[in-house]
C-alpha positions, 0 to 999 in steps of 0.5 A, a space after each residue: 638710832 639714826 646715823 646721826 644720833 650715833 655719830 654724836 652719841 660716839 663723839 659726846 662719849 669720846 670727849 667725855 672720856 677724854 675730859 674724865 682723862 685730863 681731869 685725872 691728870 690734873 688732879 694727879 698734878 695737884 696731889 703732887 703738888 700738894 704733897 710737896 707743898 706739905 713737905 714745903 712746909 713741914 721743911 719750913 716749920 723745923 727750920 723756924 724750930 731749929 732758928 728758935 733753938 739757935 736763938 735761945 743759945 746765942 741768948 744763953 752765950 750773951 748771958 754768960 758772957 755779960 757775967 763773965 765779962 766784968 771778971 775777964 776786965 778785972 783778969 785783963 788788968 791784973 795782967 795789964 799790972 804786973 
């Protein structure tokens, strides 16, 4: 092997290493980022769960309140009466 030949062989196997490095600090940052992107969503799916819960609630309330409010007009003008 010429002088050369191993200059280059060196370089080609310093730059290989060194690629092979960022390659692998890269796909670090992207299981991180992956990672907190699943958690991101996880997040996000209890708070859509936790919307739906409060929605059905505010349904039930409204329900009860519509039933109760013929009653509570009746009371008020009882009162209103005397």
């Amino acid at each position: 092997m010429t002088e050369l030949e191993r200059i280059l062989k060196e370089t080609l196997d310093a730059q290989t290493k060194e690629l092979g490095e960022r390659i692998d600090r890269h796909q670090e940052r992207l299981d991180i980022q992956n990672r907190e992107l699943m958690e991101t969503k996880l997040k996000l799916a209890e708070l859509r769960q936790r919307q739906e819960d409060s929605e059905q609630h505010l349904m039930r309330l409204s329900t009860v309140y519509d039933s109760l409010k013929p009653l509570l007009e009746k009371l008020n003008s009882s009162l209103n009466a005397r």
